[in-house]
C-alpha beads as a LAMMPS data file, in Angstrom:
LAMMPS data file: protein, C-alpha beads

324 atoms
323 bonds

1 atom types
1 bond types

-500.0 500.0 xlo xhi
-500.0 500.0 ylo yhi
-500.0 500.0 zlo zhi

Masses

1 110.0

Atoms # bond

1 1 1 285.295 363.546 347.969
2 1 1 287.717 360.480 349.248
3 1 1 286.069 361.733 353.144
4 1 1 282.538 361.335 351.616
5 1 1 283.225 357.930 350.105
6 1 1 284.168 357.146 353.594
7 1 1 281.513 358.243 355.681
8 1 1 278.997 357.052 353.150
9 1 1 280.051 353.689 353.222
10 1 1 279.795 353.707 357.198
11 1 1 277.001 355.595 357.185
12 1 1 275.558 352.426 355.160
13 1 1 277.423 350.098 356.683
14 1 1 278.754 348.889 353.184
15 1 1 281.803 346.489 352.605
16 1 1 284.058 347.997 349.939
17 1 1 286.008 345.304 348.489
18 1 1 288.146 345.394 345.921
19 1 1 290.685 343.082 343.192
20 1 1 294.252 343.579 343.377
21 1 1 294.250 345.198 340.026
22 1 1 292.050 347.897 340.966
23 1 1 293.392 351.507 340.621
24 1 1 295.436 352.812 344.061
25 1 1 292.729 355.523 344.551
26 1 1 289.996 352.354 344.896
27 1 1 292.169 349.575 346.835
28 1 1 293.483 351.632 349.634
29 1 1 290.553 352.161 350.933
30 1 1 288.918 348.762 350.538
31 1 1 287.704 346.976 353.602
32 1 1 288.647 343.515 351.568
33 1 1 291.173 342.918 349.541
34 1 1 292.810 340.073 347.790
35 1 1 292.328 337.767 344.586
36 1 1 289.370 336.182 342.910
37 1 1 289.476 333.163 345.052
38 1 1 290.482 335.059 348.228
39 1 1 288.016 337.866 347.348
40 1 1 284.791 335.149 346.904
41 1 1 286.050 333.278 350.093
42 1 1 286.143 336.731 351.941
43 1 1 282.987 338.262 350.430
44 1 1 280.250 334.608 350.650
45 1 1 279.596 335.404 354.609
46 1 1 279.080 339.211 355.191
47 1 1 275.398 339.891 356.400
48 1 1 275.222 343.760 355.289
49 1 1 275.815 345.324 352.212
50 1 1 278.620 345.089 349.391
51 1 1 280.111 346.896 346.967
52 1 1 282.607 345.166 344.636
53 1 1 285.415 347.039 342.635
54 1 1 286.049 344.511 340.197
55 1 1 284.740 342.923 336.484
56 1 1 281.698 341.987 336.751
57 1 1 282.073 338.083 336.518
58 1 1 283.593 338.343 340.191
59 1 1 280.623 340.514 340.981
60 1 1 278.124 338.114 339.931
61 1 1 280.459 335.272 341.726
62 1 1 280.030 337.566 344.939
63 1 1 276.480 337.821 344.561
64 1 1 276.054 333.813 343.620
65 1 1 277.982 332.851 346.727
66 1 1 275.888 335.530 349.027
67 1 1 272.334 335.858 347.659
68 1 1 271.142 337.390 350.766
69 1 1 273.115 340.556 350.965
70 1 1 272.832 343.671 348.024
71 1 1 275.579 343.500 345.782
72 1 1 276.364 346.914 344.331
73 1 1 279.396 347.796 341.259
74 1 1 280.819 351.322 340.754
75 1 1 281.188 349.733 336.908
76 1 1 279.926 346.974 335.181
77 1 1 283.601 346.604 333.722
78 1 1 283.358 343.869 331.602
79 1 1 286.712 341.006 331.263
80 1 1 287.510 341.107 327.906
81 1 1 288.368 336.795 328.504
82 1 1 284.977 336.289 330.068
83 1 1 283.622 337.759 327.105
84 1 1 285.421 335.771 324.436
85 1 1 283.908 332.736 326.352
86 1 1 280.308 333.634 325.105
87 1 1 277.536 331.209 325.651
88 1 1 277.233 329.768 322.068
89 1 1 280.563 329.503 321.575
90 1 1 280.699 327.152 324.588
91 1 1 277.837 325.343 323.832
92 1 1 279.537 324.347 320.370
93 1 1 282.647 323.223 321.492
94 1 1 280.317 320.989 323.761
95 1 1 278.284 319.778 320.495
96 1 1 281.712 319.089 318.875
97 1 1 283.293 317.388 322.078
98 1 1 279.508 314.885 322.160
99 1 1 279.648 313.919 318.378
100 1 1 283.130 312.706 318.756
101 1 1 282.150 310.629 321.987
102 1 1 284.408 312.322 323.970
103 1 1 283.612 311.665 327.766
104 1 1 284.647 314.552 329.593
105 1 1 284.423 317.407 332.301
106 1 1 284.307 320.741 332.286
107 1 1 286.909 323.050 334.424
108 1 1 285.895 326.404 334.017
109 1 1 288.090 329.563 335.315
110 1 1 286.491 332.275 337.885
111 1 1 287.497 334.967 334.504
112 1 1 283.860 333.570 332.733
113 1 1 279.970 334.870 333.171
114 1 1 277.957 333.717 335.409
115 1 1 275.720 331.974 332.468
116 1 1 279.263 330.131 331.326
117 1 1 279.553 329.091 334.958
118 1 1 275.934 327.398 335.052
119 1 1 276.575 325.618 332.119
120 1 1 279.448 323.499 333.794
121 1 1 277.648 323.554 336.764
122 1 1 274.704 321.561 334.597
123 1 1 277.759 319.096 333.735
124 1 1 278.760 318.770 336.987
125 1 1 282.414 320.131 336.415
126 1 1 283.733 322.560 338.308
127 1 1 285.039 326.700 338.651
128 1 1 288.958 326.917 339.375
129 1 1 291.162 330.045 339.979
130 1 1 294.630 329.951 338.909
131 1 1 295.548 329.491 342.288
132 1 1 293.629 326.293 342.167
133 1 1 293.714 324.938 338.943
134 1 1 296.480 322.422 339.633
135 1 1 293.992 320.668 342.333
136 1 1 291.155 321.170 340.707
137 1 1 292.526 319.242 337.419
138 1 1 293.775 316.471 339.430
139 1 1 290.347 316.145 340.681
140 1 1 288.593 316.017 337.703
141 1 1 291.410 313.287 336.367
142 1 1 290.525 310.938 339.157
143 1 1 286.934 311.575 337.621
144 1 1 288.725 309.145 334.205
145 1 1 287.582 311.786 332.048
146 1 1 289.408 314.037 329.417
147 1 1 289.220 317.768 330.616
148 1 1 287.549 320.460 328.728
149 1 1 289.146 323.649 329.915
150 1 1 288.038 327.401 329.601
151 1 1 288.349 330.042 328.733
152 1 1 291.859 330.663 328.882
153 1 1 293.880 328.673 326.923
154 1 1 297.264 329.587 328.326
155 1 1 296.414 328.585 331.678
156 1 1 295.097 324.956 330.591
157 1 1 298.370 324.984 328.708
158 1 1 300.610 325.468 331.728
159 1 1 298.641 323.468 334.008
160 1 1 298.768 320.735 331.526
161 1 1 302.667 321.249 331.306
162 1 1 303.072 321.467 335.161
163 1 1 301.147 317.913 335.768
164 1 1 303.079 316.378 332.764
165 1 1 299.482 316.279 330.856
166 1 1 299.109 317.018 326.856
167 1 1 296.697 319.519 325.970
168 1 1 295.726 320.952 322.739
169 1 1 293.145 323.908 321.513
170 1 1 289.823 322.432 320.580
171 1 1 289.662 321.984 316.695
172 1 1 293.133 322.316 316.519
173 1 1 295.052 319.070 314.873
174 1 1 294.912 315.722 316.851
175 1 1 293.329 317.814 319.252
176 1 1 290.653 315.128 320.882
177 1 1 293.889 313.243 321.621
178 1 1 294.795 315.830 324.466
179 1 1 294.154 315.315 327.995
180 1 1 293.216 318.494 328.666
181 1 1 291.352 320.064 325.395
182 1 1 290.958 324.031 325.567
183 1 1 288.985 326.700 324.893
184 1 1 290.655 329.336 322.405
185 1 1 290.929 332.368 324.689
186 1 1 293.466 334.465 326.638
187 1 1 293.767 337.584 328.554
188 1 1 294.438 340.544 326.623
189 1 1 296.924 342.285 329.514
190 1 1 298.954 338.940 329.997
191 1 1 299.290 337.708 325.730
192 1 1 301.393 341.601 326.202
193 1 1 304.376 339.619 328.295
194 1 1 306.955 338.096 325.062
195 1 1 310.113 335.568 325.877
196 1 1 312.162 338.302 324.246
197 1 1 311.350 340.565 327.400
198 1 1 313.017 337.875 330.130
199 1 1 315.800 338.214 327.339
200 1 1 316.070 342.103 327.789
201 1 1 316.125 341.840 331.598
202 1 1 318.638 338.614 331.935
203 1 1 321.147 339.876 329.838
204 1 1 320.977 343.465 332.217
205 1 1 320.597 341.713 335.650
206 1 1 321.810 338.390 335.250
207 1 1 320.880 337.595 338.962
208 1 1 317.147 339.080 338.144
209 1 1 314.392 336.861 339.025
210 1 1 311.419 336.634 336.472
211 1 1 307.795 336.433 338.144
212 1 1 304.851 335.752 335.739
213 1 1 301.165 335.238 336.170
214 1 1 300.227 331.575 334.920
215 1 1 297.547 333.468 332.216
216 1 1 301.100 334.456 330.302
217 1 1 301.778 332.155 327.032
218 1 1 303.904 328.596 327.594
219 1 1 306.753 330.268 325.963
220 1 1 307.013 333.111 328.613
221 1 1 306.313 330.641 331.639
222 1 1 308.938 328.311 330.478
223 1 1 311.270 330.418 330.726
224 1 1 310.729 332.517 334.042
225 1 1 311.518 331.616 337.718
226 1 1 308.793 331.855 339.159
227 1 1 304.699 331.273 337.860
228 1 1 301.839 331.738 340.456
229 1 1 298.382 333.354 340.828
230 1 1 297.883 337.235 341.730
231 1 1 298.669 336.005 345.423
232 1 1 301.159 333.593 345.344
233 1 1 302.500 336.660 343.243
234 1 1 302.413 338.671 346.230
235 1 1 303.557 336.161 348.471
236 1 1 306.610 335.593 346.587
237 1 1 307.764 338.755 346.701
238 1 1 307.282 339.112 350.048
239 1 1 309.763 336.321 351.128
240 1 1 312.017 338.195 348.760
241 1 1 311.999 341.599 349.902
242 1 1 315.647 342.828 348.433
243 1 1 315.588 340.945 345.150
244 1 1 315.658 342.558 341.928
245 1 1 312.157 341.366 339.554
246 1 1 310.765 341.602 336.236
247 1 1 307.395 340.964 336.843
248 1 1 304.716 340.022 334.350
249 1 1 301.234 341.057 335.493
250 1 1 299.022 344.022 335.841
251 1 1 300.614 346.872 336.079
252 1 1 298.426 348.566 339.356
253 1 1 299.596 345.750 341.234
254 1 1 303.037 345.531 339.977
255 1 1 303.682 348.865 340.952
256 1 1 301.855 348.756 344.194
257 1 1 304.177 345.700 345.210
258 1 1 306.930 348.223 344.015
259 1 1 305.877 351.101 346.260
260 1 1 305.013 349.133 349.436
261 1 1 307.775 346.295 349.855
262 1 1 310.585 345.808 347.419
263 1 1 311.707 349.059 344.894
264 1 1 313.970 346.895 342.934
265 1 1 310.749 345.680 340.720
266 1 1 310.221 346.235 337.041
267 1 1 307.386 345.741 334.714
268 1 1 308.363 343.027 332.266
269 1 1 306.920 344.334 329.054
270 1 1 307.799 347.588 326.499
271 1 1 304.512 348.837 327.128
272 1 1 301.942 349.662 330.233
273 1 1 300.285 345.987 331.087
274 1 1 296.747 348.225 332.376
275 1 1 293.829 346.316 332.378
276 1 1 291.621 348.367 330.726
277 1 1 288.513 346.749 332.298
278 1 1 289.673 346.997 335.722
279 1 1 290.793 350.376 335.184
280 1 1 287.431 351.323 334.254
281 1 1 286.336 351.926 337.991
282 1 1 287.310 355.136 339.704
283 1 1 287.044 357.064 342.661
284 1 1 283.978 359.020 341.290
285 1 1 282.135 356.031 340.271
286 1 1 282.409 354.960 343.663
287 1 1 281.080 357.939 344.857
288 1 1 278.266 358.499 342.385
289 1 1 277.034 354.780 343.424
290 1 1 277.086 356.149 346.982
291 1 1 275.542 358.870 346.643
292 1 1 272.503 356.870 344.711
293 1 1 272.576 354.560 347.389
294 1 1 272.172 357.780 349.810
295 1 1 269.367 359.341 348.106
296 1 1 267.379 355.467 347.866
297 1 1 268.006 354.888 344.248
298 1 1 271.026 352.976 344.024
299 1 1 272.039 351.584 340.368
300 1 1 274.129 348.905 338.996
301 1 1 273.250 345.863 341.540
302 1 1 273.861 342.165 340.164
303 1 1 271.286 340.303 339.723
304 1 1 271.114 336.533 338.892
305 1 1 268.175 334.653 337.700
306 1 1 267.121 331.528 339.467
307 1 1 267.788 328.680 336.717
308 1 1 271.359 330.363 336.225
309 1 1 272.101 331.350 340.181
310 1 1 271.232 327.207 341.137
311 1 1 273.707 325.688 338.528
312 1 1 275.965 328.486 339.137
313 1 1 276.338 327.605 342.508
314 1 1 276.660 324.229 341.588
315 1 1 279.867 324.733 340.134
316 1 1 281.400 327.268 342.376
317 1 1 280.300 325.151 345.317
318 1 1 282.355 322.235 343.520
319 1 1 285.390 324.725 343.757
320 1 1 285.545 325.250 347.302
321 1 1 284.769 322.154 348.176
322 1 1 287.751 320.634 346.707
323 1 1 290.173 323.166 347.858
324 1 1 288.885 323.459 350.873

Bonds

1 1 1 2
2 1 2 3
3 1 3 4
4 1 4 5
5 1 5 6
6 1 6 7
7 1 7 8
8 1 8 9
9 1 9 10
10 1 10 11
11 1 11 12
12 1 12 13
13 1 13 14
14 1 14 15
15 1 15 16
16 1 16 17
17 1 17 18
18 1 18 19
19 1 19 20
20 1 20 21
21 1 21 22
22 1 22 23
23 1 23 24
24 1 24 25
25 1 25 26
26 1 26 27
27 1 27 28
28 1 28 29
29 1 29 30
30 1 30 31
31 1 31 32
32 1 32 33
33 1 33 34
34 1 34 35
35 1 35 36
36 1 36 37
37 1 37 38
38 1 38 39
39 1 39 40
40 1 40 41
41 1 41 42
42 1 42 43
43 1 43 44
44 1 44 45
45 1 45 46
46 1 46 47
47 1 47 48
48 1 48 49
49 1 49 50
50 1 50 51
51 1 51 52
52 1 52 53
53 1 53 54
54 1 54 55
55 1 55 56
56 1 56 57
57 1 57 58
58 1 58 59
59 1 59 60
60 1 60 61
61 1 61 62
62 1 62 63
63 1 63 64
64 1 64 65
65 1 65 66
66 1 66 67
67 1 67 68
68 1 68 69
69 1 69 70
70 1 70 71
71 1 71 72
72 1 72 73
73 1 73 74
74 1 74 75
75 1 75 76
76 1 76 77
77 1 77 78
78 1 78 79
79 1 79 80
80 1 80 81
81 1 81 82
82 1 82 83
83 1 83 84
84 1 84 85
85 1 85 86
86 1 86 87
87 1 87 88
88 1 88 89
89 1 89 90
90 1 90 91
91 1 91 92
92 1 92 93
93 1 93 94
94 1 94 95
95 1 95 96
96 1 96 97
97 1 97 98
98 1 98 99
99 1 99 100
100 1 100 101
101 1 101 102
102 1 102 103
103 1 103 104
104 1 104 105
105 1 105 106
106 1 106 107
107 1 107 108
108 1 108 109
109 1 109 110
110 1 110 111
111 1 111 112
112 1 112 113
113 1 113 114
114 1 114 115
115 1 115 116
116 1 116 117
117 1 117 118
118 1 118 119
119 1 119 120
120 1 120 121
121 1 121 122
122 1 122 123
123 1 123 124
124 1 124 125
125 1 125 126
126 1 126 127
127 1 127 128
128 1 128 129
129 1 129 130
130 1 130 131
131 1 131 132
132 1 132 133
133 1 133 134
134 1 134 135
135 1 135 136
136 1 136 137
137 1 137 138
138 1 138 139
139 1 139 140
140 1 140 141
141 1 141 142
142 1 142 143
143 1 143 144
144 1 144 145
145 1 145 146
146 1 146 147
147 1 147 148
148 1 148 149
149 1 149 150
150 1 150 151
151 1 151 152
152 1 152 153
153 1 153 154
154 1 154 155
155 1 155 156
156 1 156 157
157 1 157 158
158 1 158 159
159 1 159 160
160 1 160 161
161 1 161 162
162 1 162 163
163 1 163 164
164 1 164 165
165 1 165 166
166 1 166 167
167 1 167 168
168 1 168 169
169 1 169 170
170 1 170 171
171 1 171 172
172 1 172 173
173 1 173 174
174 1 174 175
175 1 175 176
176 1 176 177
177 1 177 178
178 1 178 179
179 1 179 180
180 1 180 181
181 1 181 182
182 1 182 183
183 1 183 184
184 1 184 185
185 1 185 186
186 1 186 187
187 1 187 188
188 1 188 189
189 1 189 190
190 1 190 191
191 1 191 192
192 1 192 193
193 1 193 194
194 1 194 195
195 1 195 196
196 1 196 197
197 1 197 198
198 1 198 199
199 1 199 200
200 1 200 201
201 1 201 202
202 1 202 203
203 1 203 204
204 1 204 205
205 1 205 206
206 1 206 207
207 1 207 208
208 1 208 209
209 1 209 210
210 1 210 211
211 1 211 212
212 1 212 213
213 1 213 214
214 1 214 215
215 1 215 216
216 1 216 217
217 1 217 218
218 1 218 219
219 1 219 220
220 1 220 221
221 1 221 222
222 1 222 223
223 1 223 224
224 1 224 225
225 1 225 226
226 1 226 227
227 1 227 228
228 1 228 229
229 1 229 230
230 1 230 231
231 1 231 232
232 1 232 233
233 1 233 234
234 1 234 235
235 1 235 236
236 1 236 237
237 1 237 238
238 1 238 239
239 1 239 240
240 1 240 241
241 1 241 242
242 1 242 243
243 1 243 244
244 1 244 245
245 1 245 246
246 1 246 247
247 1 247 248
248 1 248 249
249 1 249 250
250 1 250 251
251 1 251 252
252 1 252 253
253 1 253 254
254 1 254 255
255 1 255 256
256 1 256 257
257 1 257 258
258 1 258 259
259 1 259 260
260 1 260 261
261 1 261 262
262 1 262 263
263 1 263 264
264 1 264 265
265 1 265 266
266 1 266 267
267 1 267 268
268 1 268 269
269 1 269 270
270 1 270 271
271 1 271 272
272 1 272 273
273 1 273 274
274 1 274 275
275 1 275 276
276 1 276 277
277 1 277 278
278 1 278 279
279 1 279 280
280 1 280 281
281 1 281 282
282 1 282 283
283 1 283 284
284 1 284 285
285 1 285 286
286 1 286 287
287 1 287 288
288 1 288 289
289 1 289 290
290 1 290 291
291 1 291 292
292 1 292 293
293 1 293 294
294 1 294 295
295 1 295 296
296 1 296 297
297 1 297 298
298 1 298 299
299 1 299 300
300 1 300 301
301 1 301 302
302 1 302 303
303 1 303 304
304 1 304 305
305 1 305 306
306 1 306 307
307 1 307 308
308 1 308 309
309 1 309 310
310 1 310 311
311 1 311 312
312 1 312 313
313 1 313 314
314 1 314 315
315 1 315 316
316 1 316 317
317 1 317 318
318 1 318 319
319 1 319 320
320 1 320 321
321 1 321 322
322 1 322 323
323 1 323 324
């Protein structure tokens, strides 16, 4: 089958690209690889066909950021974050941030629909990545506005605490007091990490570093070495090939970082930190898509409607123009 896949996807010529969380079996054959901010940088100016092994918010960013080209998913995996973040629930925390005469903007994370997206693209706010959050909040405080952050609540929170901000969940006590005011989401793989874990590990390896993912809770960040994005993930273990690390992320990539440059990695939970959603997508999806795509009846390609595509844009457009 894996010989197939292959010659399929030249036979179409068809980009395969694929998130770092994506099963072994799907990323090592990928043609691009990389985060969602890497992956919508890499993916906005191919001229023939794509295929993206992802969720589908990245996708629809794929397809926003390249309208020209077919964009094609094994799985319509769906982020369980994106979906907490659903349209009327961010329209009302808009309601409630207007009647208290709150003047603000809207920083929305790549982990949200593409309807979420158009929404702060009507606001003129902007998409971040955890990558770029940081700059992307400084922008939108030289803007002399309070922030309204989302989905992921954890991430505001750490930003917030990195830039010596306050932030607060929206509704939450004294909450339109915050500089940065946030949704009340999270991801469901990275709420798994616990402070108690970094415990475990430092009292076994006292020289151990601790490596989290910024979507991890305030109390786990606080108290690890080092917090960065999927790549800066990878780049950090890279400059420290030989170091022993707990790291707190998803486990495909974990262990992928474990089998290709430093062994002396562990996964820094009790239990198996598998994204369920981008687990979803396997090696026979990818060739059952092929093979529809072969026979001229190809299924599962993202579509965007006009309205949603043009605001959309808007605020993904807003994203790489600030971080360049």
């Amino acid at each position: 089958m894996l010989e197939e896949v292959k010659q399929l996807l030249k036979k179409h010529n068809i980009t395969l690209a694929a998130h770092y969380y994506q099963k072994d079996e799907i990323f090592d054959i990928a043609d691009i690889t990389g985060d969602s901010l890497e992956l919508a940088k890499k993916t906005a100016n191919l001229k023939n066909p794509l295929i993206f092994c992802g969720v589908s918010f990245m996708g629809e960013s794929a397809k926003i950021l390249n309208p020209n080209i077919p964009v094609y998913m094994p799985k319509m995996a769906s982020c369980s974050m994106a979906r907490m973040a659903e349209v009327e629930r961010v329209k009302k925390d808009i309601e409630t941030l207007k009647k208290e005469n709150i003047d603000f903007i809207p920083i929305c994370y790549v982990n949200s629909s593409a309807d979420v997206k158009a929404i702060v693209g009507e606001l003129n706010g902007s998409i971040c990545t955890s990558s770029s959050a940081d700059k992307i909040i400084k922008w939108a405080l030289n803007q002399n506005k309070k922030i309204y952050f989302l989905p992921d609540k954890n991430l505001g929170t750490n930003i917030a605490r990195k830039l010596n901000l306050t932030s607060k969940i929206i509704r939450e006590k004294n909450w339109q007091e915050a500089d940065i005011i946030c949704f009340d989401g999270h991801c469901s793989v990275h709420q798994l990490f616990m402070p108690e874990h970094i415990d475990f590990y430092k009292e076994k390896y006292p020289d151990i570093k601790i490596v989290v993912h910024p979507e991890c809770s305030p109390e786990v960040c606080q108290k690890a070495d080092f917090v960065g994005s999927t790549s800066q993930i990878l780049n950090y273990v890279k400059a420290h090939p030989n170091d022993k690390m707990a790291i707190g992320t998803e486990f495909n990539f974990v262990n992928r970082m474990k089998r290709d440059i430093n062994p002396n990695i562990y996964i820094l939970s009790s239990t198996k930190p598998e994204c369920p959603s981008m687990n979803e997508t396997t090696i026979n999806d990818l060739y059952n898509l092929l093979k529809a795509i072969d026979a001229k009846k190809p299924f599962n390609e993202v579509k965007v409607d006009e309205k949603t595509y043009k605001n959309a844009l808007k605020s993904l457009n807003k994203m790489l123009e600030i971080v360049g």
